[in-house]
C-alpha positions in Angstrom: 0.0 11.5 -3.4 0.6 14.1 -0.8 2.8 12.9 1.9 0.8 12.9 5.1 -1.6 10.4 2.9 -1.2 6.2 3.5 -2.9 3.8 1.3 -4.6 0.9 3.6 -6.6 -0.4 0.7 -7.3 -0.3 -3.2 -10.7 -0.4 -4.4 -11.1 -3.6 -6.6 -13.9 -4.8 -9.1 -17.2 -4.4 -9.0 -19.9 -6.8 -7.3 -23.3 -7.5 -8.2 -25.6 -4.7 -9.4 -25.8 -2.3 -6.7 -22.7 -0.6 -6.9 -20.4 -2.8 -4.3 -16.8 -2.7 -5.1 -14.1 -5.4 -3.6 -11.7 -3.7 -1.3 -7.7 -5.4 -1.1 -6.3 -4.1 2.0 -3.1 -3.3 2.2 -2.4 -3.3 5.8 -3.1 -6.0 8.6 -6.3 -4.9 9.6 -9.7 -6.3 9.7 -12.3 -4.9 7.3 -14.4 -3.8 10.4 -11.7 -1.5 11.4 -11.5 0.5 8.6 -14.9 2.2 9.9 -12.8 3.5 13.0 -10.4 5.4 10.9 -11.5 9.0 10.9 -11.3 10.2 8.4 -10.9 8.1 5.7 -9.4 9.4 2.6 -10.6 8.1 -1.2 -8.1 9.2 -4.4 -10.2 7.9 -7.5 -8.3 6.6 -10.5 -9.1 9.7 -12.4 -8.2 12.2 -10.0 -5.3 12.6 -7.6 -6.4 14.0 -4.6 -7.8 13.1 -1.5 -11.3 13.4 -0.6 -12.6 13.6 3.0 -15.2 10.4 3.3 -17.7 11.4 5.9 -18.3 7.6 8.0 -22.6 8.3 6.4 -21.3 8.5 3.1 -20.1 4.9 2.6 -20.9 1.2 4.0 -18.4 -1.5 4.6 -19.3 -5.4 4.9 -17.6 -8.5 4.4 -14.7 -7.1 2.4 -16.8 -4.6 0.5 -17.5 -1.0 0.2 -20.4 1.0 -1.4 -21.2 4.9 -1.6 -24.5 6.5 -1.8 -23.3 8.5 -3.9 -22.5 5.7 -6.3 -25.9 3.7 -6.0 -25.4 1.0 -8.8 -22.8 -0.9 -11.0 -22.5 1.4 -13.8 -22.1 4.5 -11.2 -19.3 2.7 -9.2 -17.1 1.5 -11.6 -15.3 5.0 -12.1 -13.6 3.8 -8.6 -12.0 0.9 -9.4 -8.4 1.0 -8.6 -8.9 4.1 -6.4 -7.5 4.2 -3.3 -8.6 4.2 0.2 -6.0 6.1 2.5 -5.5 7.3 6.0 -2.9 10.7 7.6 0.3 9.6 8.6 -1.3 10.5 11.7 -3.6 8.1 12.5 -1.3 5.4 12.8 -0.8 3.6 15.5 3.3 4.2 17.6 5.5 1.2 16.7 7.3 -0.5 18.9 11.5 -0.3 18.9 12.7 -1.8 15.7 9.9 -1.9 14.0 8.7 0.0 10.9 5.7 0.3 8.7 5.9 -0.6 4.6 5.6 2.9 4.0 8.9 3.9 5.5 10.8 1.6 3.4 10.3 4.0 0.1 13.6 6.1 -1.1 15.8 3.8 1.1 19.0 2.8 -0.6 19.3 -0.9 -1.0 23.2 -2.5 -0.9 23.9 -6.1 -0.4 27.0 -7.5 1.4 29.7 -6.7 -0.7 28.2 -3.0 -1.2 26.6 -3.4 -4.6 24.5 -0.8 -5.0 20.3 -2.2 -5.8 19.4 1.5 -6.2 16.4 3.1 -4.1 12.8 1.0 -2.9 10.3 2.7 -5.1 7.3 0.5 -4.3 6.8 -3.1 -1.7 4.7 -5.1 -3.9 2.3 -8.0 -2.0 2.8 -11.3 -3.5 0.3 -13.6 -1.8 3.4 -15.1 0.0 5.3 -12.2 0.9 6.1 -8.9 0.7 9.1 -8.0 -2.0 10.7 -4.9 -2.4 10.8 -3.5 -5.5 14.1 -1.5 -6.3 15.3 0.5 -8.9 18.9 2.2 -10.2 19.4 4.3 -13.0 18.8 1.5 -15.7 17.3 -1.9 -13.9 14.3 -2.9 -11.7 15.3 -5.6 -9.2 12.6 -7.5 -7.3 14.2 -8.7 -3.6 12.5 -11.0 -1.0 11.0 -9.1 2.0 12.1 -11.9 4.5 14.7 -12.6 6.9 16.7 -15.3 4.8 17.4 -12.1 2.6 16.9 -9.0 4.6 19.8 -8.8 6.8 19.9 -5.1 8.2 17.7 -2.0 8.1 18.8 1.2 9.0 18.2 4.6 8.9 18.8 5.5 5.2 19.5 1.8 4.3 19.0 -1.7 3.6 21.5 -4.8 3.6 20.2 -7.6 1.9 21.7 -11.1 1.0 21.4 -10.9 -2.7 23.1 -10.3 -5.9 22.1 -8.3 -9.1 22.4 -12.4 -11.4 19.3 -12.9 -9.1 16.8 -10.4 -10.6 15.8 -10.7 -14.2 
């Protein structure tokens, strides 16, 4: 995925026979808003780069989207599990020590004592809460995205209040 590119949503299952597909946001946003984003970007499952979705081309409601181009079921499900993204860009400014999921990836993750948990390749979305998914040269660790275990983030790094016995 080219770097100016966020995901905001992933294109789920198929609904009913007229080509409407589920959308799971990945942001907190209502579905209405993902009309004001312009442009919005779709990557298809089959095909890694970004296409330009003019706002005619597609129709959200009630947590769905459907494309004229794809007018029924057996069109439309070549885009489940694509992806709906957005520039860098169009983001909204942050305030002061706040960051988006996005700018977690590559950090180095160390807890207290300085034990290394590797790099974040990937904050998955458990229902609950977020967890950041790390990885070293031979292990995966999977680490709470809250305050009880989060303790610092910085620039290149993240402190958290965990040890490797914790992970599987």
């Amino acid at each position: 995925m080219p770097n100016n590119k966020i995901v905001i949503a992933k294109i789920g299952k198929t609904i009913g026979l007229k080509g409407e597909l589920k959308i799971n946001l990945y942001c907190d946003i209502d579905f209405t808003q993902l009309q004001s984003f312009q442009p919005l970007f779709l990557s298809t499952p089959h095909h890694s780069t970004w296409i330009a979705l003019a706002p005619e081309t597609f129709t959200l409601a009630k947590g769905r989207i459907s494309f004229q181009a794809y007018p029924n079921i057996v069109a439309a499900s070549v885009l489940v599990h694509g992806l709906l993204g957005i520039e860098k860009e169009q983001l909204p400014p942050l305030l002061d020590d706040t960051f988006y999921l996005h700018d977690l990836l590559g950090k180095t993750v160390l807890n207290l004592d300085g034990v290394l948990f590797g790099f974040v390749t990937d904050v998955m979305h458990n229902g609950a809460h977020d967890v950041l998914v790390c990885r070293d040269d031979q292990h995966e660790y999977l680490i709470p995205f809250i305050n009880d275990y989060v303790v610092m983030i910085g620039p290149d790094t993240i402190t958290v209040l965990w040890n490797k016995d914790y992970s599987v």
